[in-house]
C-alpha positions in Angstrom: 6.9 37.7 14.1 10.0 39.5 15.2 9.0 38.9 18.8 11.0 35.7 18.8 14.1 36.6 17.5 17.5 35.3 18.8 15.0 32.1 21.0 15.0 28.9 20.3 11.7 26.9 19.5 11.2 23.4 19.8 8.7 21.0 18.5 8.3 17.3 17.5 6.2 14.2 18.6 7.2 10.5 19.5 5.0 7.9 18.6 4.7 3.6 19.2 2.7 1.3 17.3 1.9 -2.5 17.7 0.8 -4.0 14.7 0.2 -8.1 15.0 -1.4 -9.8 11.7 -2.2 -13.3 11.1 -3.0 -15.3 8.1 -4.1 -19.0 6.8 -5.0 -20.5 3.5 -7.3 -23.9 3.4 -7.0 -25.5 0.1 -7.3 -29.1 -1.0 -3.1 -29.3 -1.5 -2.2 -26.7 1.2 -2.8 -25.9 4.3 -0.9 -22.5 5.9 -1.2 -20.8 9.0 1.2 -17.9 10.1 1.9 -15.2 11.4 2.8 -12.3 9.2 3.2 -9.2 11.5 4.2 -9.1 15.2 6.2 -5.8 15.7 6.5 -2.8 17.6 7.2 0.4 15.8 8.6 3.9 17.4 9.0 6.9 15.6 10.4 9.9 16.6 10.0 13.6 14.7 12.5 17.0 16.0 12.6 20.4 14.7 14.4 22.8 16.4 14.2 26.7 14.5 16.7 30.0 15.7 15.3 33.3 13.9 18.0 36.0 14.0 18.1 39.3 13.3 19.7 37.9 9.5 20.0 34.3 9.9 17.5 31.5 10.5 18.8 28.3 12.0 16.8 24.7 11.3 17.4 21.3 12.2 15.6 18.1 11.7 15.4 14.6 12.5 12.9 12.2 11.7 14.0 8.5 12.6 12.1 5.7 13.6 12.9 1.8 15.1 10.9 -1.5 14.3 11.3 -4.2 16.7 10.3 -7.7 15.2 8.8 -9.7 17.9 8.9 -12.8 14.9 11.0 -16.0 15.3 11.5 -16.0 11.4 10.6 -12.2 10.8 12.2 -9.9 8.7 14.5 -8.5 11.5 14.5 -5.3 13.6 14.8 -2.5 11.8 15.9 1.2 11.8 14.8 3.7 9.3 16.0 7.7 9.1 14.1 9.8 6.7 15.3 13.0 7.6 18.1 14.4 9.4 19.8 17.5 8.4 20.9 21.2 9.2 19.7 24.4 7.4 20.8 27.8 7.2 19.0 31.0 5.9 20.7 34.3 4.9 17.9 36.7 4.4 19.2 39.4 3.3 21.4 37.6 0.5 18.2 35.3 -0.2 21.1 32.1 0.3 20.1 29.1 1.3 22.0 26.1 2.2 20.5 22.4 4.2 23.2 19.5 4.4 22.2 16.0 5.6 19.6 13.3 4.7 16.6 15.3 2.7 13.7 14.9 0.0 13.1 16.7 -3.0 11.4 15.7 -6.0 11.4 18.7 -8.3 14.6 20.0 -10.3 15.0 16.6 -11.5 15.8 15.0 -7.8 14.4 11.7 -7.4 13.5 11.8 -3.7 15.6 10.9 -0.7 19.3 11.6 -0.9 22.6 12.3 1.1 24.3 15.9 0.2 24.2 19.3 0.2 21.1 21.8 -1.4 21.8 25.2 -2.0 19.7 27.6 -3.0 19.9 31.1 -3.9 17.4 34.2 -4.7 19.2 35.9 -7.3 16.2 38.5 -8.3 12.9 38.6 -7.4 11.6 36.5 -10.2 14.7 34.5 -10.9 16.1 31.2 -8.2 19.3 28.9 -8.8 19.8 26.1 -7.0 21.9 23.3 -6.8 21.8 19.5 -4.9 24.9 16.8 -4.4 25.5 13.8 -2.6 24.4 10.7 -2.5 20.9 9.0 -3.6 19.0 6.7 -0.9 17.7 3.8 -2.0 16.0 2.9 1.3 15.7 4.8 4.4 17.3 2.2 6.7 20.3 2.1 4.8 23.3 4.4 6.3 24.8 6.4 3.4 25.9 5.0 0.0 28.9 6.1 -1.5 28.8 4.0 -4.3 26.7 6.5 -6.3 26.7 9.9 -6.6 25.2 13.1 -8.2 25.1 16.8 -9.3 22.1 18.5 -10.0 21.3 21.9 -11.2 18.3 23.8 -11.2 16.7 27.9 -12.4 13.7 28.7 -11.7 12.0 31.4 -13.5 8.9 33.6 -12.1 5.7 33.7 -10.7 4.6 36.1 -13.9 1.4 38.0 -13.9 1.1 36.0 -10.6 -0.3 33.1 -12.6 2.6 30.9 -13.5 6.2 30.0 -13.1 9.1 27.6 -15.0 12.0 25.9 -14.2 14.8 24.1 -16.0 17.3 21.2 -14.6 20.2 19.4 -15.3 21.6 16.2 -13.3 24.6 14.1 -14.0 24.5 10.7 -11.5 27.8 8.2 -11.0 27.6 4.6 -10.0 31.2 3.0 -9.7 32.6 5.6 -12.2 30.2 4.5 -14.8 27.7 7.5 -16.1 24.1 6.1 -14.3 22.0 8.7 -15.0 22.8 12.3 -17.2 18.9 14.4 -17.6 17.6 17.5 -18.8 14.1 18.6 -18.2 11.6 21.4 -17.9 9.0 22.0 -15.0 6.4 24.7 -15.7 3.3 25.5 -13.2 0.4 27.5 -14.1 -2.3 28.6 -11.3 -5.3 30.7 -11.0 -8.7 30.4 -9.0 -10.3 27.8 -10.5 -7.6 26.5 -12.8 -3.8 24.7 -12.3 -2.0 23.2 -14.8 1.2 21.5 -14.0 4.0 19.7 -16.7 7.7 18.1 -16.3 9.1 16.2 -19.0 13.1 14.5 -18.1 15.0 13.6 -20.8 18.2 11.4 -20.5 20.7 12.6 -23.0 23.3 9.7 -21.9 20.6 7.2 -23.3 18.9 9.3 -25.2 15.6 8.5 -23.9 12.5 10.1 -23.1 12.5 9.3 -18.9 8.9 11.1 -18.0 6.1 13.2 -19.2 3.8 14.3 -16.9 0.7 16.6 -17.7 -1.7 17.6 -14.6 -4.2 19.9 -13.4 -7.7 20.7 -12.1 -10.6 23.1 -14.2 -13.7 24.9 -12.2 -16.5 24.0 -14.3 -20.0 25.2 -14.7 -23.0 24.2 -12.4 -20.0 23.2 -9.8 -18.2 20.6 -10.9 -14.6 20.0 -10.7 -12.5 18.1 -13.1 -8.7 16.9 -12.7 -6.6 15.1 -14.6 -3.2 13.0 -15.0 -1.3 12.1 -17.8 2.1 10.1 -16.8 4.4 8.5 -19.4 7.1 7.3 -18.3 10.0 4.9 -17.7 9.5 2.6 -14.5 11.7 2.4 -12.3 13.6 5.7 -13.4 16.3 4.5 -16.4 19.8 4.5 -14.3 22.6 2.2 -15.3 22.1 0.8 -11.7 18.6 -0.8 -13.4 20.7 -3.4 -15.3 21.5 -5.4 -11.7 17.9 -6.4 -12.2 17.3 -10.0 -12.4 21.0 -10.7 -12.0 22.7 -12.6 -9.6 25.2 -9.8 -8.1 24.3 -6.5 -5.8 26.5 -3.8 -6.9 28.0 -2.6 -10.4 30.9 -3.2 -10.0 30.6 -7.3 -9.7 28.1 -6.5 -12.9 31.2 -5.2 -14.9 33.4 -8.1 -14.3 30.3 -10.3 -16.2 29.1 -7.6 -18.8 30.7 -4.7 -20.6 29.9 -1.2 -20.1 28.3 -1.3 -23.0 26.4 -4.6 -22.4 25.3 -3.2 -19.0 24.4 -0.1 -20.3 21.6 -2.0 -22.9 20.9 -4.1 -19.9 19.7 -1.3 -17.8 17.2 -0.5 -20.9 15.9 -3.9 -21.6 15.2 -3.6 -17.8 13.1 -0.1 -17.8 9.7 -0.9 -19.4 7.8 2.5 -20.3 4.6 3.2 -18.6 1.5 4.9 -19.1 -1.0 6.2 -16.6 -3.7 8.0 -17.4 -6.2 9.5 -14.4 -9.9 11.0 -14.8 -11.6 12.9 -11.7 -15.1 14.6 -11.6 -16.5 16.0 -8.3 -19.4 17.8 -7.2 -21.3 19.0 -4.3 -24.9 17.9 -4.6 -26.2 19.6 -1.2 -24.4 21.1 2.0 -24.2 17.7 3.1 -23.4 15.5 -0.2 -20.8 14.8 -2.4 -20.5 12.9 -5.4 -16.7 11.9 -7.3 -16.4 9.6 -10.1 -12.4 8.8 -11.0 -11.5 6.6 -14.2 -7.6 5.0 -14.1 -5.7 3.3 -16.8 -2.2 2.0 -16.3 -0.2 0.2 -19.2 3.2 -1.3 -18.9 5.2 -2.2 -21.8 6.7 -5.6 -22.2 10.5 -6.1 -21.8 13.1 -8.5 -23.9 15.1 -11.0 -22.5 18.8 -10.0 -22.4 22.0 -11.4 -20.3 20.2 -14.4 -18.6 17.2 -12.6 -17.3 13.7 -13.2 -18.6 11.1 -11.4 -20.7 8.0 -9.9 -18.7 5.0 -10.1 -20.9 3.3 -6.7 -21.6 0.6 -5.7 -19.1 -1.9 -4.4 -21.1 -4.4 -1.3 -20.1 -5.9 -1.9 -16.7 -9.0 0.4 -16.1 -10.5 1.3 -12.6 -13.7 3.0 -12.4 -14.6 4.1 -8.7 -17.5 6.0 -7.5 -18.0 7.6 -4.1 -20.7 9.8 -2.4 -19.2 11.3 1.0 -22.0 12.7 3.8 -21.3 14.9 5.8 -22.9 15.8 9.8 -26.2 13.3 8.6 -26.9 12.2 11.7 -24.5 14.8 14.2 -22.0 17.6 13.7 -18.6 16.1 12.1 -19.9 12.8 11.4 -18.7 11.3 7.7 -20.0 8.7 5.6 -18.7 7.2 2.7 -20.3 4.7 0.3 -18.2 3.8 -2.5 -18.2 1.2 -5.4 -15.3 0.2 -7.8 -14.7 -1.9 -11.0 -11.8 -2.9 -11.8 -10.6 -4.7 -15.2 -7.6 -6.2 -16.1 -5.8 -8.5 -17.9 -6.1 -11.4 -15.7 -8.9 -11.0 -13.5 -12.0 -8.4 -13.2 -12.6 -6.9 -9.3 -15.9 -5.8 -8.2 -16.1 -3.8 -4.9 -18.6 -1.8 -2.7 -17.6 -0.1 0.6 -19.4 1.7 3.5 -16.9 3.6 5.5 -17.7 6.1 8.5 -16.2 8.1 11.4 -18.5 9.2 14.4 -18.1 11.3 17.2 -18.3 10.1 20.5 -18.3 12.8 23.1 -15.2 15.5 22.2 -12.2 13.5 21.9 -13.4 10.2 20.8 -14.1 8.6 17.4 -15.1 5.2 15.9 -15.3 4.2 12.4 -16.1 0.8 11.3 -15.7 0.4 7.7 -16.5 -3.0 5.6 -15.9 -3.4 2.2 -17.0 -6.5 -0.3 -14.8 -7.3 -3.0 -16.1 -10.1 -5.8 -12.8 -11.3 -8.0 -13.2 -13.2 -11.4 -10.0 -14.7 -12.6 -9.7 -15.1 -16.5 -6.4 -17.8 -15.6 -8.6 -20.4 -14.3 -11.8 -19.2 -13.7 -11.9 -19.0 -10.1 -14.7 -16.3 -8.8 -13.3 -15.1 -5.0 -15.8 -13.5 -2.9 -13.6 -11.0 -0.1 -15.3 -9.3 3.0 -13.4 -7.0 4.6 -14.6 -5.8 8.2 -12.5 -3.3 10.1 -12.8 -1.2 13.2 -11.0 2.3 14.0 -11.3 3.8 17.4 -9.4 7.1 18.2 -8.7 9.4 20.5 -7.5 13.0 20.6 -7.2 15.3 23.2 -4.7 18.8 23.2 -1.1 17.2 21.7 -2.3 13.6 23.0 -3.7 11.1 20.1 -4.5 7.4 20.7 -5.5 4.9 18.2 -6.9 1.3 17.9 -7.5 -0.9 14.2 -9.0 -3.9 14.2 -10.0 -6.2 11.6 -10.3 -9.5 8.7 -10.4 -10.2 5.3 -12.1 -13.2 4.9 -12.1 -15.1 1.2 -13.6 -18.0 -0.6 -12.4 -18.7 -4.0 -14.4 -21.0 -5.7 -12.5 -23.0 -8.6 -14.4 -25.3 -10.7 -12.9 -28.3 -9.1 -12.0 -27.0 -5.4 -12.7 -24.6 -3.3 -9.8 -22.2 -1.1 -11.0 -20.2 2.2 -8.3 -17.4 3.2 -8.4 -15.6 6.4 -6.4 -12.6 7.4 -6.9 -10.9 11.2 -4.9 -8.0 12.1 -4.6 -5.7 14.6 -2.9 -2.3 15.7 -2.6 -0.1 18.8 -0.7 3.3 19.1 -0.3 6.3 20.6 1.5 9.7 19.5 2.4 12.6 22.0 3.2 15.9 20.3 5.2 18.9 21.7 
């Protein structure tokens, strides 16, 4: 409330985790042994909020560190996924937050580098606008090389049942036009009913980039059904797609090989459409029970070969159908139990999977939860059937802003090829802790 006005608050957590993995592969022709994760990983998460009598003051920063206790490992590693400042006027409804940030509506693609504004121009009717710089990977420092402006309005709620928003985003990459979108987000919610649709169109290409249709429906006799319908371009179609395959890092090495031209029909050979298509019915079946069934399909389109890089092959429509039945306090309070099976068919092999997961409570802070799941694999390539059990072990602990974890576990396979046999084995481990303030 008001009570805190003009103090300070404070809050955040630190965390470590030690994750060691190791893996080997017996086969007539080879015969590997490694280790494939030996590092120590500390996060760190601060948020410090100022409410004034007309202002409100936040800051974050979310960072972590990876040390690499590998000879030949990937390397230590720092990652920052948010650090930034934010300022709210109240009584003009402005907004502004400046630093490393996430969005992904108004046609922002995630992390980036910049400045959002934002600004409540009438009750029903927001503008906002974003700039900087986009981040391709939290552990890099910022990019200049690429840059963007995006615009946004957002219209609504009406009737208190549903809102809209339009956007428009020009991106640069080394002065060459990388991405240029307009698109249309609209929400629609009510008890028992959402419905939520974007589509992002690229007028510099003149391509469709995404069309996405979801939502949920209350149905009769209890069930719930949701849905997904995704077509779209994958990765996103930027000009910085046309580096692909090729044998230089930034666009600007790309132009002294290519034309702008060239590159800019190398970025679309490179930017195969996708389709994925997502089924979900759920029901409770007692105080206890609950029953979901969800059917997948994904489809990716094929892409030509263009400026020295390879065709892939269309991969045609994968389907997953997975069942699970989730109990509830069965044998004591809090308890959960999960027994789940899943098919899977594809174009080059068919999975087959059961699973039995739980989480029991020992005392007040503690839990365990072993889990084990059975996978069965039929390739089509060579007909090789690969039988996978997967054993794990989860103990936890949580006491007042204190949380300790431990996961064990293997995935041990036999593939079984008509003239040889393989045996895989993976082990891993990981123990952490997170203190929270």
């Amino acid at each position: 409330g008001d009570d805190d006005e003009g103090a300070w608050r404070v809050s955040g957590g630190a965390s470590q985790m030690y994750r060691w993995e190791r893996a080997s592969l017996d086969a007539p022709q080879v015969k590997v042994d490694r280790q494939s994760q030996n590092a120590l990983y500390t996060d760190g998460d601060l948020i410090a909020r100022r409410r004034g009598e007309r202002f409100d003051f936040i800051s974050r920063i979310a960072a972590g560190y990876a040390k690499d206790l590998m000879q030949d490992g990937p390397g230590d590693q720092t990652r920052v996924s948010n650090a930034f400042v934010e300022l709210n006027d109240r009584e003009l409804g402005v907004a502004g937050r400046f630093g490393r940030q996430s969005r992904n509506s108004g046609g922002l693609l995630g992390t980036f580098d910049g400045l959002y504004t934002s600004w409540q121009i009438r009750p029903k009717m927001a503008i906002s606008s974003a700039l900087g710089f986009p981040v391709e990977s939290t552990r890099d420092s910022p990019q200049t090389a690429r840059r963007f402006l995006g615009l946004a309005a957002d219209f609504g709620p009406f009737q208190d049942k549903w809102d809209v928003g339009v956007f428009a985003v020009e991106q640069q990459y080394s002065g060459e036009t990388d991405r240029r979108a307009l698109g249309v987000e609209a929400r629609y919610f009510v008890p028992g009913r959402t419905l939520v649709s974007m589509v992002d169109y690229d007028v510099f290409y003149q391509e469709l980039n995404s069309v996405v249709l979801m939502g949920s429906l209350q149905l009769p006799g209890r069930w719930m059904v949701s849905f997904n319908l995704d077509h779209r371009r994958a990765p996103v179609l930027t000009t910085r797609n046309a580096l692909i395959g090729q044998p230089v890092a930034t666009l600007d090495e790309l132009l002294g090989l290519f034309s702008s031209a060239e590159i800019e029909r190398l970025a679309q050979d490179r930017t195969p459409l996708s389709d994925i298509m997502s089924l979900s019915l759920s029901r409770p079946l007692s105080e206890r029970f609950q029953f979901t069934i969800d059917a997948f399909a994904t489809r990716i389109a094929e892409t030509p070969p263009s400026g020295g890089v390879a065709s892939t092959p269309e991969l045609p429509l994968e389907t997953t159908i997975q069942a699970q039945l989730i109990g509830a306090s069965l044998w004591r309070s809090s308890d959960l139990f999960v027994l789940s099976a899943r098919y899977q068919d594809g174009d080059v092999q068919q999975i087959a999977s059961v699973g039995l997961a739980s989480r029991l409570p020992l005392g007040n802070a503690w839990r365990i939860g072993p889990r084990l799941r059975v996978d069965r694999r039929e390739s089509t390539i060579d007909a090789a059937i690969e039988t996978i059990y997967v054993p794990s072990l989860r103990i936890d602990y949580q006491r007042g802003a204190t949380w300790f974890e431990f996961e064990g576990g293997a995935e041990l396979g036999k593939r079984v090829i008509p003239a040889e046999d393989e045996k895989s084995t993976r082990y891993y481990f990981s123990l952490g802790y997170r203190i929270n303030f």
